[in-house]
ZAGUPA-473330 format. One line per 2 residues: number of its first residue (from 1); their letters; for each residue z, y, x of N, C-alpha, C. Coordinates in steps of 0.1 Angstrom, whole numbers, plus 5000, padded with zeros to 4 digits. Atoms other than C-alpha are relative to their C-alpha. Example, Ala and Ser with C-alpha at 12.3 -4.5 7.8 and 13.67 -1.06 7.14 Angstrom:
REM residues 2
1 = AS = 5000,4988,5009,5078,4955,5123,5000,5012,5009; 5000,4989,4991,5071,4989,5137,5008,5011,4992
//
This chain:
REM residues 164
1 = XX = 4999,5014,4998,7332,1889,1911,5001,4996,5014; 4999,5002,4988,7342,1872,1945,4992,4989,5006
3 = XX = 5010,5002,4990,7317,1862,1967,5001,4983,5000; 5002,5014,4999,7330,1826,1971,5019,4996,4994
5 = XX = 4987,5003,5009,7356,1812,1942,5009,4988,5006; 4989,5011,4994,7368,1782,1960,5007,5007,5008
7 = XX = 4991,5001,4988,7385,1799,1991,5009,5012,4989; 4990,4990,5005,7404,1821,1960,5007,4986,4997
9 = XX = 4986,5005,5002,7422,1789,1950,5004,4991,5010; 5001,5006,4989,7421,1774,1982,5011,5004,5009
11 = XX = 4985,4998,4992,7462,1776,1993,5000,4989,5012; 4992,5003,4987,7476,1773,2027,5013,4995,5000
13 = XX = 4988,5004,5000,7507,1755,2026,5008,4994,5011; 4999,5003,4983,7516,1751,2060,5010,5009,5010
15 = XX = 4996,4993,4993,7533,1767,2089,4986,5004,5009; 5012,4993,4986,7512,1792,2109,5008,5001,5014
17 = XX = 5000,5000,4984,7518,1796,2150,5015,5009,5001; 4985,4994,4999,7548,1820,2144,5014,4989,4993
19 = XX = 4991,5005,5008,7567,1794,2119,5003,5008,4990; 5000,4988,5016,7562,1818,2087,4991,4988,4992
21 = XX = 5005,5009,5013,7556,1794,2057,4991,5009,4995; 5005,4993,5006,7523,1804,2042,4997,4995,4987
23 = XX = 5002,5006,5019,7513,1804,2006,4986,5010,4995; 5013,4993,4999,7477,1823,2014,4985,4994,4997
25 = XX = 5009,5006,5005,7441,1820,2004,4995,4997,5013; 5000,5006,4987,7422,1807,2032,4992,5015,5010
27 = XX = 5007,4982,4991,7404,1847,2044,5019,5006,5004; 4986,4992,4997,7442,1859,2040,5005,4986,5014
29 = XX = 4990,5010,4987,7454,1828,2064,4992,5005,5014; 5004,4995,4990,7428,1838,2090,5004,5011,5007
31 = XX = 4989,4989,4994,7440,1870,2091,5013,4999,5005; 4985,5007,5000,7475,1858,2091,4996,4997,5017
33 = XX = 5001,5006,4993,7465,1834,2120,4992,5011,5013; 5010,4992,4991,7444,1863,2140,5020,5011,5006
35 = XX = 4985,4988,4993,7483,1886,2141,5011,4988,5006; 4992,5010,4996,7502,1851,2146,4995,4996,5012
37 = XX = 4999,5011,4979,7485,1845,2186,5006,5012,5005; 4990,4996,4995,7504,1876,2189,5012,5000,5003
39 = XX = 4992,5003,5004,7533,1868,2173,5010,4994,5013; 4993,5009,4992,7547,1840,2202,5009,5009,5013
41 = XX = 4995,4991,4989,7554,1870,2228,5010,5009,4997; 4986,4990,5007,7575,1888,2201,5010,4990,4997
43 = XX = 4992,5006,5007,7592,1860,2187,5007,4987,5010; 4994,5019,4997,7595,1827,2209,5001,5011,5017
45 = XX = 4990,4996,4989,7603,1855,2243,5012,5001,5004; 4987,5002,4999,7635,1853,2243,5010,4987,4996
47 = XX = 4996,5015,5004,7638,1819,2237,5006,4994,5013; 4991,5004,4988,7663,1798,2265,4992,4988,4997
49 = XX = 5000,5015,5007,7647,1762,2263,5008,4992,5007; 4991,5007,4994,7678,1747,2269,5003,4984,5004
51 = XX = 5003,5016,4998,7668,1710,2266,4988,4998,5011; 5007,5003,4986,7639,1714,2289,5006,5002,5012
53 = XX = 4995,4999,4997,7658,1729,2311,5011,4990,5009; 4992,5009,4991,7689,1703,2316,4990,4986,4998
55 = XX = 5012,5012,4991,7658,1676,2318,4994,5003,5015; 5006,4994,4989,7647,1695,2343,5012,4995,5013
57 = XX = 4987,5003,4989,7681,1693,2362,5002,4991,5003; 4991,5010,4997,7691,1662,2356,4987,4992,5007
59 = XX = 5007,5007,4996,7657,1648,2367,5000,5004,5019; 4998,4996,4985,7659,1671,2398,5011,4993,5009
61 = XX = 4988,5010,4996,7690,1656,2408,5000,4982,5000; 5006,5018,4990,7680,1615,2403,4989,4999,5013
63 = XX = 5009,5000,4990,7650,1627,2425,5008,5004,5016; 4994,4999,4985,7673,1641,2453,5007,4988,5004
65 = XX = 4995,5012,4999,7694,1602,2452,4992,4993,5005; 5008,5007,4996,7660,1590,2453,4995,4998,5009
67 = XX = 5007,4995,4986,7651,1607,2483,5010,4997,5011; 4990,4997,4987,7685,1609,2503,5005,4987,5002
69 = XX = 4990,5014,4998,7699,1571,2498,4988,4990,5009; 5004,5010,4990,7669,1553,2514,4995,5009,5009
71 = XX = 4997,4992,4989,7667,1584,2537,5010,4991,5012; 4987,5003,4999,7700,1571,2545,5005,4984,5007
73 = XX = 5007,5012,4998,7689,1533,2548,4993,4995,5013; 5016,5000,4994,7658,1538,2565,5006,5007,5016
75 = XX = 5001,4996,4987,7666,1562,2593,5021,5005,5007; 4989,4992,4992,7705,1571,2596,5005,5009,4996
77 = XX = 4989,4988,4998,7735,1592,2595,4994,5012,4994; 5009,4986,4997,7718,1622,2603,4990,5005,4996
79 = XX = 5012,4996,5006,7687,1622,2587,5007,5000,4985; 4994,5001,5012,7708,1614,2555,5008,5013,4995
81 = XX = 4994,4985,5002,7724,1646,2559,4992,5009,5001; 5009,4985,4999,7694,1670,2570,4998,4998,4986
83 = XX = 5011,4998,5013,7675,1654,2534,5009,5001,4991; 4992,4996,5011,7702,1662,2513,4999,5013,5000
85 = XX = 5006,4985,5001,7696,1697,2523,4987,5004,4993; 5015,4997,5001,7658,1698,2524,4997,4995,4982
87 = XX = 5001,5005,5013,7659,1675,2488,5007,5009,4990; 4993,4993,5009,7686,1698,2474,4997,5014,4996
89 = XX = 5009,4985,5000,7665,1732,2477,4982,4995,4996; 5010,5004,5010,7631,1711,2468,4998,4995,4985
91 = XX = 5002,5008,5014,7635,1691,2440,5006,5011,4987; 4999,4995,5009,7649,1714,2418,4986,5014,5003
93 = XX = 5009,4995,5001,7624,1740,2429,4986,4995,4992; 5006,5007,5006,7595,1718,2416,5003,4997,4985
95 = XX = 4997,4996,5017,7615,1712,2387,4999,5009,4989; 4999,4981,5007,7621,1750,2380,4983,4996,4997
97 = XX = 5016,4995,5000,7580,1751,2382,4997,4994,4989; 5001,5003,5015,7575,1725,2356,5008,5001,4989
99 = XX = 4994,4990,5005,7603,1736,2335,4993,5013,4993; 5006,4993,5005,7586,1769,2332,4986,4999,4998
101 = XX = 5012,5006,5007,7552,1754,2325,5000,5004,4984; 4998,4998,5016,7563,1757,2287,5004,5011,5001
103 = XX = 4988,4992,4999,7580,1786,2292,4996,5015,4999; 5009,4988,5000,7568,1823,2280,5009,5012,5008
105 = XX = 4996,4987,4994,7596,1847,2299,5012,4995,5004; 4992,5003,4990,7625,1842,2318,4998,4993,5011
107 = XX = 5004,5013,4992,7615,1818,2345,5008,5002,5009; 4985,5003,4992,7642,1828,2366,5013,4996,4994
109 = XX = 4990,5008,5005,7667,1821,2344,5001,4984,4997; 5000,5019,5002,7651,1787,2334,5002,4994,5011
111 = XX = 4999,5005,4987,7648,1779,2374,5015,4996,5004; 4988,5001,4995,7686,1788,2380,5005,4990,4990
113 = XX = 4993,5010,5011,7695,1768,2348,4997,4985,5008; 5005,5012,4997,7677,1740,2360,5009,4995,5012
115 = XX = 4991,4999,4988,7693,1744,2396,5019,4997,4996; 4989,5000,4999,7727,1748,2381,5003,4986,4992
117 = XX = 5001,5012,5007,7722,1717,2358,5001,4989,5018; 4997,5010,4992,7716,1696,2389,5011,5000,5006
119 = XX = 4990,5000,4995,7745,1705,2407,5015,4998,4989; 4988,5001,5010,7768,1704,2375,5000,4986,4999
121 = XX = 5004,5021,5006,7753,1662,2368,5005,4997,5010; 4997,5008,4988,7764,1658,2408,5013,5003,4998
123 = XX = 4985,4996,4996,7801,1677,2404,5005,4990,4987; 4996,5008,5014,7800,1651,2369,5004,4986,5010
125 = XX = 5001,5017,4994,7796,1620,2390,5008,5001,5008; 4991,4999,4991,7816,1633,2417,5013,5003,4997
127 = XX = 4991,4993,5003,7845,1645,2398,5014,4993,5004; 4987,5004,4988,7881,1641,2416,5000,4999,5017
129 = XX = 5002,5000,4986,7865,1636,2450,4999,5011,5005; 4997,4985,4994,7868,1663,2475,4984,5002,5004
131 = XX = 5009,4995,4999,7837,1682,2484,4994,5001,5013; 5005,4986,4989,7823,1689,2518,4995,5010,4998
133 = XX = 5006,4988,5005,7811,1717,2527,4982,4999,5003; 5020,5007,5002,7772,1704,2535,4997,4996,4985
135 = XX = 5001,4997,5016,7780,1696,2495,4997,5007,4998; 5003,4986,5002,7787,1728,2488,4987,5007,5003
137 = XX = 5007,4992,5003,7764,1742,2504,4984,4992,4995; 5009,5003,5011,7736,1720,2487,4998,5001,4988
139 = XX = 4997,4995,5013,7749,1729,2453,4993,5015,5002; 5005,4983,5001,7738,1765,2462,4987,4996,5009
141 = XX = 5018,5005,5000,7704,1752,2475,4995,4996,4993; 5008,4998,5010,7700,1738,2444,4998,5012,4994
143 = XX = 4998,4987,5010,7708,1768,2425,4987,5010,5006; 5011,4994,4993,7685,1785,2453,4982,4994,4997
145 = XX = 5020,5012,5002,7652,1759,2450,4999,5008,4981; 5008,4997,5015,7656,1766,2410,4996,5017,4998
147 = XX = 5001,4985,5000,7654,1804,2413,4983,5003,5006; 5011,5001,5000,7626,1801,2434,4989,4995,4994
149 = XX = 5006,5000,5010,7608,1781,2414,4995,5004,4988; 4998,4989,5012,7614,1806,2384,4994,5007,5006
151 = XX = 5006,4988,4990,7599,1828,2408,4983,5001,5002; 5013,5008,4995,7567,1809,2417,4996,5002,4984
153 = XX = 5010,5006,5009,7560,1797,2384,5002,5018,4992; 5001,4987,5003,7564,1838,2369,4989,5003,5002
155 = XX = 5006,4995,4996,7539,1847,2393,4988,4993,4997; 5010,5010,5005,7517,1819,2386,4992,5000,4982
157 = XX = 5007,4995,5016,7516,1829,2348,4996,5012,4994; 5007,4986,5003,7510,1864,2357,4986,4999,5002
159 = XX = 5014,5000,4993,7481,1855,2378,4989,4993,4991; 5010,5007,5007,7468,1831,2354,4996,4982,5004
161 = XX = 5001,5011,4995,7456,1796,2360,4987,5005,5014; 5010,4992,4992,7437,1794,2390,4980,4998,5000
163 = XX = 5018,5005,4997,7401,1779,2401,4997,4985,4994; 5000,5010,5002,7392,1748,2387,4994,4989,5006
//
């Protein structure tokens, strides 16, 4: 006779933590639920999240506009041109970081994605015009900021969270 008859007809009908539809009693779902906090490092590692991702980009990129046009306003020429640099290697870095916030493995790839997203949303808006090369080479400072940040935030989820 079993110890306690309700949790025998007591079905799980639900998705557990991997996404495996269960149809378990509720001792079998625990178990289930104790191999499924494994589960995310087999199954959801090799996952690209490609929508976080070009959010990531495309926000990185209004944030560098945001930064370089009243740069641009505010102090001049010249300063309009260093912070297109300095913004085009930060802002997607920061992005890469949050970005891989969600993010269980790649974080260099998410970072470069992110990076390569903002520079793809500026060669969208810019398309037919000719390029300098202080463009150019801000396109590959984003691409560089998002790597780094794939980099940072890796290290950061090896290490763990920190001190509170």
């Amino acid at each position: 006779m079993e110890a306690n008859p309700v949790s025998r007809d007591l079905r799980w009908n639900s998705l557990c933590r991997c996404g495996i539809r269960l149809g378990l009693n509720a001792i079998q779902a625990q178990q289930s639920d104790a191999a499924c906090a494994r589960m995310p490092t087999q199954v959801n590692a090799k996952r690209i999240h490609w929508v976080r991702a070009s959010i990531g980009g495309f926000l990185a990129e209004l944030t560098v506009f945001a930064i370089v046009f009243p740069a641009r306003s505010l102090f001049g020429q010249r300063a309009f041109l260093a912070s297109i640099l300095v913004a085009s290697a930060l802002m997607p870095f920061v992005f890469a970081v949050w970005v891989c916030r969600r993010v269980e493995s790649r974080f260099v790839l998410h970072g470069a994605l992110v990076g390569v997203v903002a520079a793809l949303f500026y060669l969208g808006l810019a398309w037919g015009q000719p390029q300098p090369l202080l463009y150019r080479i801000a396109h590959g400072l984003k691409i560089l900021g998002g790597v780094a940040g794939g980099v940072v935030a890796s290290r950061r989820k090896i290490s763990g969270p920190g001190p509170v």
